[in-house]
C-alpha positions in Angstrom: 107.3 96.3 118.7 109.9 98.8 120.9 110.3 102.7 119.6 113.1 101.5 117.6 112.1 99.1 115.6 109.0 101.4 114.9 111.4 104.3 113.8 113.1 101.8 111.4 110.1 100.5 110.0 109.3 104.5 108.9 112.2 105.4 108.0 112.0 102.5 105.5 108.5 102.8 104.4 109.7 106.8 103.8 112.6 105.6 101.7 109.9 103.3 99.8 107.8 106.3 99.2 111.0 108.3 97.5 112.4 104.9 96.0 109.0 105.0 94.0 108.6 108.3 93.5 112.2 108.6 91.4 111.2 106.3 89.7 108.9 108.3 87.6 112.0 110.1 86.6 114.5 107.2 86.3 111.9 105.5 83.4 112.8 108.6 81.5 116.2 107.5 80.9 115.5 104.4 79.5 112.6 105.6 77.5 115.3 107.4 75.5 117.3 104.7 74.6 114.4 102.3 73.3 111.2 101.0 73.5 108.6 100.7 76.3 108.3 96.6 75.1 111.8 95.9 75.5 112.3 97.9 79.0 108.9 96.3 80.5 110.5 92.6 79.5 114.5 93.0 80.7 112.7 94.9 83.8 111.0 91.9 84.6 112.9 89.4 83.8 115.4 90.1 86.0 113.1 91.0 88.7 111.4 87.8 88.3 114.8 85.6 88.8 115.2 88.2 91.7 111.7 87.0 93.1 112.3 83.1 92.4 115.3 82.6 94.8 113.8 85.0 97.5 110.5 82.4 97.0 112.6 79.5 97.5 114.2 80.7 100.4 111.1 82.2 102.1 108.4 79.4 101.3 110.9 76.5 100.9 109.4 75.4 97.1 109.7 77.3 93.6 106.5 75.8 92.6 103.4 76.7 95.2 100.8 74.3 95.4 97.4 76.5 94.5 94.3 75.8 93.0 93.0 76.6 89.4 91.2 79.9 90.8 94.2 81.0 92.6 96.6 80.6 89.6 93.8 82.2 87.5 94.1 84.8 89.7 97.7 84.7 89.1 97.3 84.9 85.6 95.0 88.0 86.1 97.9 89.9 87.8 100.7 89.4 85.8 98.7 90.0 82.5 97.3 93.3 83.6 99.4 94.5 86.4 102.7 93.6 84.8 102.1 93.6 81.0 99.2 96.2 80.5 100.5 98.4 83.2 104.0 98.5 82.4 103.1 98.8 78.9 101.3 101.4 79.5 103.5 103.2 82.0 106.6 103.3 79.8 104.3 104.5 76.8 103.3 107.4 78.6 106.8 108.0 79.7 108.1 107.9 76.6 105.8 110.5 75.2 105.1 113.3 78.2 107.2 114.2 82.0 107.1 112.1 84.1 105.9 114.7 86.6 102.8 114.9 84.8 102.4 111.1 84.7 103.2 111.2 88.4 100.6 113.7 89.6 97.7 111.4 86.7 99.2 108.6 89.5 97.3 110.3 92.7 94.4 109.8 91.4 94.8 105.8 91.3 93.6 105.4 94.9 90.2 106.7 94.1 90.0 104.4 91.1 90.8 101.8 93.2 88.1 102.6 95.7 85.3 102.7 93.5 86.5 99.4 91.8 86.8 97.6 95.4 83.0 99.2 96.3 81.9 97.1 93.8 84.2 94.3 93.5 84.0 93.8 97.5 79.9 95.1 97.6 81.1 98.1 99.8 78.5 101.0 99.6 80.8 104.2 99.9 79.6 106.8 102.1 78.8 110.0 101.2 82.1 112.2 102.0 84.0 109.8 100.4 82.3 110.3 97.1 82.7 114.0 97.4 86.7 113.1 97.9 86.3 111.4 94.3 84.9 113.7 92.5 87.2 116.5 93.9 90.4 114.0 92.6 88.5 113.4 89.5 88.2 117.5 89.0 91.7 118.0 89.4 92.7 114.9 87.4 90.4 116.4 84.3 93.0 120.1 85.2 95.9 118.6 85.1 95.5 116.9 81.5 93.9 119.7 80.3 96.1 122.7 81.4 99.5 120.2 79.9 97.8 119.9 76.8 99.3 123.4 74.6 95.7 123.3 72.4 93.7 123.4 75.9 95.6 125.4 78.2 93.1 126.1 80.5 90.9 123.7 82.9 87.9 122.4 81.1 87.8 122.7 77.0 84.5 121.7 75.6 85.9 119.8 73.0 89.4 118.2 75.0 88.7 114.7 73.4 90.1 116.5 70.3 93.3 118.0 71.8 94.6 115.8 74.4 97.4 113.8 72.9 98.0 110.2 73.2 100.7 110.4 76.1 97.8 112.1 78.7 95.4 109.3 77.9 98.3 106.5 78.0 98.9 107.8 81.5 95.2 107.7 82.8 95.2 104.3 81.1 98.1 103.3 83.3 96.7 104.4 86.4 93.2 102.8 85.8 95.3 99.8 85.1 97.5 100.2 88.3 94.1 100.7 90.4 92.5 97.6 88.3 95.8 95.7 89.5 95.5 96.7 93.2 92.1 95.0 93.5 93.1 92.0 91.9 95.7 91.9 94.2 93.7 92.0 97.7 91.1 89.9 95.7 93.6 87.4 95.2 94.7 87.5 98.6 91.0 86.9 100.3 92.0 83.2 98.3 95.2 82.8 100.8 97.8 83.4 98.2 101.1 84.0 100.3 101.7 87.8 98.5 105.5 86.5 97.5 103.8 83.7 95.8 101.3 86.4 94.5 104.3 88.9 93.3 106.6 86.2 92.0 104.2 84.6 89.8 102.8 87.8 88.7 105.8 88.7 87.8 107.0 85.7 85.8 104.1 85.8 84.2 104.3 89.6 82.9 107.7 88.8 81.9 106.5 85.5 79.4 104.0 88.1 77.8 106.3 91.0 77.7 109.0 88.6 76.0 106.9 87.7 73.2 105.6 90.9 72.2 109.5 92.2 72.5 110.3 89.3 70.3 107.7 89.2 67.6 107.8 93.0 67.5 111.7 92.4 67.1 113.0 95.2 70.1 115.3 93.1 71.2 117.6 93.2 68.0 119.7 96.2 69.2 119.7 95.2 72.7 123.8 95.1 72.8 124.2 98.6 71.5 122.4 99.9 74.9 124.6 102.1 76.6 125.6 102.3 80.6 122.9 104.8 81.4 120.0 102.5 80.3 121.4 99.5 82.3 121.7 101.7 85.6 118.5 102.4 85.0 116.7 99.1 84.4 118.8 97.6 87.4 117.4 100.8 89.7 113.6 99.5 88.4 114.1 95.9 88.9 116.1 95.2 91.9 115.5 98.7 94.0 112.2 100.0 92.9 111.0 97.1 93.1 112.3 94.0 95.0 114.1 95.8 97.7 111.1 98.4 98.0 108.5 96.0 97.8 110.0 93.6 100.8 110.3 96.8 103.0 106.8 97.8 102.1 105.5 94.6 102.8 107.4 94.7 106.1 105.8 98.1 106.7 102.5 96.7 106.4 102.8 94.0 109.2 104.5 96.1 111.2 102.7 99.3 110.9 99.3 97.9 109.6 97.6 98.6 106.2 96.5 102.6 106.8 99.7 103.8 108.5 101.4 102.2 105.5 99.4 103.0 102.8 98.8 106.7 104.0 102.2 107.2 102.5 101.6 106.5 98.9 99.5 109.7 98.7 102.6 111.9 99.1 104.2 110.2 95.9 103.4 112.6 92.8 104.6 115.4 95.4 108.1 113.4 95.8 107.4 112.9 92.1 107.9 116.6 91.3 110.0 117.8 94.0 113.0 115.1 92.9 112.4 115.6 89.0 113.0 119.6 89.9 116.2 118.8 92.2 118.1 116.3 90.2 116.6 115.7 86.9 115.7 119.5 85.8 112.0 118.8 85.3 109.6 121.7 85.2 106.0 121.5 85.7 103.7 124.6 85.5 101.9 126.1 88.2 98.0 125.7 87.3 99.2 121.8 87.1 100.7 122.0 90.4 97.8 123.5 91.3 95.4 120.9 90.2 97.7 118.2 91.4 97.1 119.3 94.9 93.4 118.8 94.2 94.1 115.4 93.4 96.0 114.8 96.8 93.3 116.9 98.4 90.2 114.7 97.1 92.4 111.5 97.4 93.0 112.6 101.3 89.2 113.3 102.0 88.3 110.0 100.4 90.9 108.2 102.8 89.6 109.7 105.7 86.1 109.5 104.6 87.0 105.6 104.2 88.8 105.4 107.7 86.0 107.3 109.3 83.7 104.7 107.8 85.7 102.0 109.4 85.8 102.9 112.9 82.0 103.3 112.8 
């Protein structure tokens, strides 16, 4: 690959990075209009549509032939990655800032670690558990110092303060890390990933359709105003169609720890963007505990790398 093409695949792999991290921001908007049901579905289904052409023209079919443990693998992703997740996601955003949901968000690649350790049968070494339990430290701050009845960074009794939007947002990103397994699990079963994503997706959208239906969001869906649409097309064709094809790109070009190096850097986006153009504030002992986070998430990664040049 020449200089410039390597430039260009950063460059786009940085704008990924700050697609996703807005985006944090962005769900706001359409929190505000309605329900967490009804964005997950019209998210998705036009994302999914988005995915079937690009399908077609990358893999020549719109239906892959796979086996019954691939498409149960399939199945796997698109009910939790797409319907818990996004459930979850927009619940919490409904309910607390998205910075705070953001900065609950760096702690999803230690989930994900010890998940794959046991998942994959990969002992973790020693450094990288200490980079866990530093992330899990400053994960327990940051819920705890945004809770008003807390307010500090460990309350004997937090189970009885912390309100439902903190736990909805550590829900999400157990779910997100839960999804990221299944994903390279599904992989190791040669699942082109477009096949993987489009499927997923479809998928996620049939569940989230019938709880938006039999839960009747969907009756005030024309008195949405302009703002909500922007917003919903921003998720499902930016955040993530376009962003996903350049991060995939990223990958092969860059390999998987260049690329994924990046993602650690997205609750610090997160806040920086909701304080530019959104006005979100975000107070110091959480900022504080959500550079723990990045801190125990970074000593893990190297810990990990480390590991893997041994």
């Amino acid at each position: 690959m020449t200089p410039t093409s390597h430039s260009r695949q950063y460059i786009k792999l940085i704008l990924v990075i700050a697609i996703w991290a807005s985006l944090y921001h962005v769900a706001k908007i359409a929190t505000k209009e309605t329900g967490p049901v009804t964005i997950a579905f019209i998210r998705y289904i036009i994302t999914a549509a988005i995915f079937i052409f690009i399908h077609k023209f990358k893999t020549g079919n719109f239906i892959p032939k796979l086996d019954k443990s691939q498409w149960l693998c399939i199945l796997a992703l698109g009910l939790v990655g797409i319907c818990l997740y996004n459930l979850l996601f927009f619940s919490a955003e409904s309910l607390i800032s998205g910075n705070l949901v953001a900065i609950m968000y760096a702690f999803a690649p230690c989930i994900t670690t010890v998940i794959s350790s046991y998942v994959f049968k990969a002992r973790l070494n020693f450094l990288s558990k200490i980079g866990i339990l530093i992330a899990l430290l400053g994960s327990i701050g940051v819920i705890n110092y945004a809770t008003p009845e807390c307010g500090k960074f460990f309350c004997s009794n937090i189970f009885m303060h912390v309100g439902r939007g903190e736990v909805l947002g550590m829900l999400a990103t157990i779910t997100f890390a839960c999804y990221s397994v299944i994903s390279k699990y599904t992989s190791q079963k040669n699942v082109p990933s477009i096949t993987m994503n489009t499927y997923a997706a479809i998928i996620g959208a049939v569940t989230l359709g019938l709880f938006a239906f039999l839960g009747g969001d969907l009756t005030a869906i024309h008195e949405l105003n302009l703002s909500f649409w922007l917003s919903i097309l921003y998720m499902s064709i930016i955040a993530t169609v376009i962003a996903y094809l350049w991060y995939t790109d990223a990958i092969i070009q860059l390999g998987v720890f260049r690329t994924v190096v990046f993602q650690n850097t997205i609750p610090l986006q997160a806040v920086i963007i909701g304080y530019v153009f959104f006005g979100a504030r975000i107070g110091m002992n959480e900022l504080l505990c959500g550079l723990i986070v990045l801190i125990g998430v970074y000593i893990t990664n190297y810990a990990l790398t480390l590991k893997n040049k041994i």
